[in-house]
C-alpha positions, 0 to 999 in steps of 0.5 A: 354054699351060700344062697346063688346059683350052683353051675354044674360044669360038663366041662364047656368052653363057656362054663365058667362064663355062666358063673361069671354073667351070674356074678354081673347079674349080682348073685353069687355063683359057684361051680361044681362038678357033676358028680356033685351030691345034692346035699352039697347044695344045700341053700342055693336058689337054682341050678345051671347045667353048662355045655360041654364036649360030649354027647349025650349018648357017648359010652363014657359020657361025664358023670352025673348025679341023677338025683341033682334033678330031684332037689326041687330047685329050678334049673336051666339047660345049655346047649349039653346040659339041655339034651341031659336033662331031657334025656334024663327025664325021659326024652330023646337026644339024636344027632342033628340033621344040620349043625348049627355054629354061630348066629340063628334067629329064635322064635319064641313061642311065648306064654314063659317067664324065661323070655319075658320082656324079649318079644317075638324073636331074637338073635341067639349063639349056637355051637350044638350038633345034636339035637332033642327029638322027643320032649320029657313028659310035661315038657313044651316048646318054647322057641325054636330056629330054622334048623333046630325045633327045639332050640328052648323047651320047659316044664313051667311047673317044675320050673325046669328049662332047656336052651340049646343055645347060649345065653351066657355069650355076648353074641346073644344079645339078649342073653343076660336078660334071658338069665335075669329072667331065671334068676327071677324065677330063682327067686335068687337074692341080689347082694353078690358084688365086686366092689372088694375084689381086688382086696380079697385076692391080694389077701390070698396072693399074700397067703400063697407067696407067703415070705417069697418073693414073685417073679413076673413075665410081663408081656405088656398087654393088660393081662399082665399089666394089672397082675403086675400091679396087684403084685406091686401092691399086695407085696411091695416092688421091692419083692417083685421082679417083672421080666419082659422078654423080647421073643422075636415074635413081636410086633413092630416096635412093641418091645421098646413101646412095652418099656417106656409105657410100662417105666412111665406108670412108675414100674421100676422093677421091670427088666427086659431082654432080648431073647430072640435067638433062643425062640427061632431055635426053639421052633425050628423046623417045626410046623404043628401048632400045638409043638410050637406053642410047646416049644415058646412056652418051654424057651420062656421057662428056659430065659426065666431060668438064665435070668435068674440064675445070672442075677443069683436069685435062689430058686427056692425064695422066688414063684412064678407070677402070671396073668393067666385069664380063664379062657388060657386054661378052658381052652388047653383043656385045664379043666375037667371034662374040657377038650383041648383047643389049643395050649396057651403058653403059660398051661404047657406041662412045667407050668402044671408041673409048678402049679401042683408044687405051689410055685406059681401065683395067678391073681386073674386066672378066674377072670376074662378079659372084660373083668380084667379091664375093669379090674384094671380101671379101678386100680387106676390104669390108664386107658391106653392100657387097659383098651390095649389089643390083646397079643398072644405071648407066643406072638406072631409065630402063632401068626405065621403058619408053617409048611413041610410044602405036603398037601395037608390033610385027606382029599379035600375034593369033596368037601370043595364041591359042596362049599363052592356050590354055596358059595356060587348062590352068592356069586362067588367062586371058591377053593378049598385051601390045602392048609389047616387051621385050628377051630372050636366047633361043639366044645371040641378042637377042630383043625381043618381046612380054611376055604377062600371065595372070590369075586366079592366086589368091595367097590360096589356100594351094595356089597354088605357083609352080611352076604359074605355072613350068611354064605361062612356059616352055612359052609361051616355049618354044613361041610364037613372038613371046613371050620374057617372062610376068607374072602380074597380082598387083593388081587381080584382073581387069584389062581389056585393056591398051593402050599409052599415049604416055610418055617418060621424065619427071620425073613418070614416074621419080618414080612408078618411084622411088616403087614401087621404095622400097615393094618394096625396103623391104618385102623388106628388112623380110622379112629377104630381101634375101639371099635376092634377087640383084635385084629390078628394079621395072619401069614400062610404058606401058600403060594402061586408062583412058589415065593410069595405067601398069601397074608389074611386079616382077622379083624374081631370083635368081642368083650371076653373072646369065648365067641367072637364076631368077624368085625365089618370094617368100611370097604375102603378101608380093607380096600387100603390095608389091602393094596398097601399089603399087597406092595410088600414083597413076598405078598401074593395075596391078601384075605380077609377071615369072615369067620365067627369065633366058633367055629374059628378061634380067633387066633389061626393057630 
């Protein structure tokens, strides 16, 4: 390896992040697995130990190489990798009294290289529910939070460091300096950039197509868009064909939108086509959300498929091209030792099955969105392009949760009490909904119940968000069997939600459609679409009156989408998207998700 930091991957939703912040720091960064022999690492300046899904104590927990601890180089734990190495020295790991799951305020102890230049406190990201009890040998407390004691600990010496939390997430603020400061301590070379990038992975695209030709499915987002040119330009447009389908799934107007930007940027060769039909049938009558998204990424397969066939490509001479961001694969568990949170359309099994046959080409797939963009800015994309919200390929039916009418899930009565108790400090009322949606909670998957509060006044000038803040991470924090808050926006009261037997329709998705192009158009009036990384608007088949459903908007915001914060948009602003929702018909309600990300992934589903 050459000289940088060795990542050793436990398989953690942000391991790969780690190597990607290293590389923004300007050293070069590589993964390796833990099992790795230190030998292997001949060279490097240090060592990362990431997170992971597992604890510490597990009976089969992933397989380490003690001896990666007796190489001299100085180290830094996170969050999994800092109980290892704690345990592994001779300390103790148990599980936590509280779990913590988003922000939390760092108390530095001081007298350390690790947090120079950062001052008495600051902001740090958790997502941990064990903790270290007992410290190593020569080991001291470097900082610690409200609910974990030993949140950054060291041995100066031996230039070993654990950290609960993570540095590596952009809701740390101070996170990369945090890392800079190890890298100091590493006495690591900065020479590592990524200038050529783009040149060297259109070389490699080159050597795996070889004399085939690529066959692209573009959605229109940036993902795709800057894969489609790096083909264009790696191969030539004359061996490249780019498929636009149109899966029924797609926001108001998007398809025809998606066309004319896309032939305004001079891309000829895109075809498009309306699908849609085959997608309702693809999902009818199913509710799971890891089943539907199986379903959409097997029917995109399937139209690939017919086009082909109908322009009489040989199968043989033509790769499947795709804009296959890291995140798609951490978090379908592409990776070893990764949980799966959620199966992204383009990491369903044929897929994998295509991979292993050398049939598929992903120029960005070591990326995440923040590269991409800048990625796509050097090659000379427009703005509108490149800062587009990002829209899963699955759409809206990702959008649209879906009912058999059945309270979903074990007695949530106990669970409600606990959360309406804190919810009652703020002055809110609070119910449990009897639905699930899909979470991330300690590198693992959840799919648990959302729950709703009311009584937050919009109106009032003293009404903060931070309120609504602190009140969801205690809940998430605390309650077991909740992973998501929403705060009801319209109307003022709502009587008790039950749920409402739905599918995805063509009725249902119009409604969807219809509540997303207010919100999208109302935030882009405000002149905040720069200021929102995503806003999901999200259909859920609960009902008062046993028609109408309730719609929740998920503003976020985010550089890379591994951690998320709810986005604080002004009052009035709710307050309109809020009112105008609440006209459409087949709308009882109108919430607002006031979710980090974790523990709540961004998209519901």
């Amino acid at each position: 390896m050459r000289n940088g930091i060795a990542v050793i991957d436990f398989g953690g939703q942000y391991a790969h992040l780690i190597a990607n912040r290293i590389r923004r720091l300007r050293v070069y960064s590589e993964i390796f697995p833990p099992d790795v022999d230190p030998a292997a690492l001949q060279g490097v300046s240090g060592m990362i130990f990431s997170g992971g899904p597992s604890s510490v104590y597990d009976p089969d927990p992933p397989a380490f190489n003690p001896g990666l601890l007796g190489t001299d180089l100085p180290v830094l734990g996170l969050c999994y990798g800092h109980q290892l190495l704690c345990m592994h020295l001779g300390g103790e790991v148990v599980a936590g009294e509280v779990r913590e799951y988003g922000s939390a305020r760092l108390n530095i102890a001081g007298g350390t290289d690790l947090f120079a230049g950062l001052g008495d406190s600051q902001v740090v990201w958790m997502s941990h529910g064990d903790v270290v009890a007992t410290l190593p040998e020569g080991f001291e407390i470097l900082g610690a939070t409200e609910d974990c004691p030993s949140a950054a600990v060291g041995d100066a010496q031996r230039r070993i460091y654990g950290l609960q939390f993570h540095p590596e997430v952009a809701h740390t603020p101070r996170g990369l300096d945090i890392l800079d400061n190890f890298l100091t301590i590493c006495d690591a070379p900065r020479t590592w950039t990524m200038g050529n990038y783009a040149e060297v992975v259109m070389e490699e695209m080159r050597e795996k197509v070889g004399d085939r030709n690529v066959f692209l499915l573009v959605s229109g987002g940036v993902d795709s868009s800057v894969a489609f040119v790096l083909f264009n330009r790696a191969l030539g447009a004359d061996r490249v064909l780019g498929l636009h389908i149109d899966n029924g799934f797609m926001r108001k107007g998007e398809t025809a939108a998606v066309e004319v930007f896309l032939k305004e940027e001079g891309f000829d060769n895109l075809m498009v086509k309306d699908a849609s039909d085959d997608f309702l049938l693809g999902v009818e009558g199913l509710v799971d959300p890891e089943a539907k998204r199986e379903a959409i990424g097997h029917t995109f397969l399937e139209v690939k498929d017919e086009v082909m066939s109908h322009l009489h490509l040989d199968a043989d001479q033509w790769v499947l091209g795709q804009g296959t961001l890291y995140p798609d694969t951490i978090e379908s568990g592409g990776t070893e030792h990764a949980a799966l949170i959620k199966t992204h359309h383009n990491r369903i099994d044929l897929i994998d099955e295509l991979i292993a046959q050398g049939k598929v080409v992903e120029p960005l797939a070591q990326l995440y969105k923040d590269e991409v963009r800048e990625l796509g800015s050097a090659l000379g994309l427009p703005d509108h392009l490149v800062w587009r919200h990002p829209f899963p390929g699955p759409g809206l039916a990702v959008r649209c949760l879906c009912s058999d009418g059945e309270t979903d899930g074990r007695d949530i009565a106990s669970s409600e009490r606990a959360a309406a108790e804190i919810a009652s400090e703020a002055g809110l009322q609070l119910q449990v909904l009897p639905v699930k949606s899909v979470g991330v909670q300690g590198d693992f998957r959840t799919y648990s119940h959302p729950a709703i509060v009311s009584g937050f006044d919009l109106d009032t000038p003293d009404s903060d968000w931070r309120v609504l803040e602190d009140m969801s991470t205690r809940i998430t924090n605390s309650v077991p069997g909740v992973n998501r808050v929403v705060c009801l926006i319209a109307p003022d009261v709502l009587p008790g939600l039950r749920p409402k037997r739905a599918f995805l329709t063509y009725q249902r998705l119009e409604v969807l459609r219809e509540a997303d192009a207010i919100a999208m158009r109302i935030l882009d009036r405000a002149g905040l679409m720069p200021a929102v990384s995503q806003m999901p608007t999200v259909l859920v088949p609960l009902t008062t009156d046993g028609q109408d459903e309730v719609v929740i908007l998920r503003p976020i915001t985010t550089p890379d989408f591994m951690t998320a914060r709810f986005a604080e948009l002004p009052h009035d602003l709710v307050r309109d998207m809020a009112d105008e929702i609440l006209n459409l018909p087949g709308v009882a309600a109108v919430g607002y998700d006031i979710t980090h990300k974790p523990p709540g992934t961004v998209e519901w589903e």
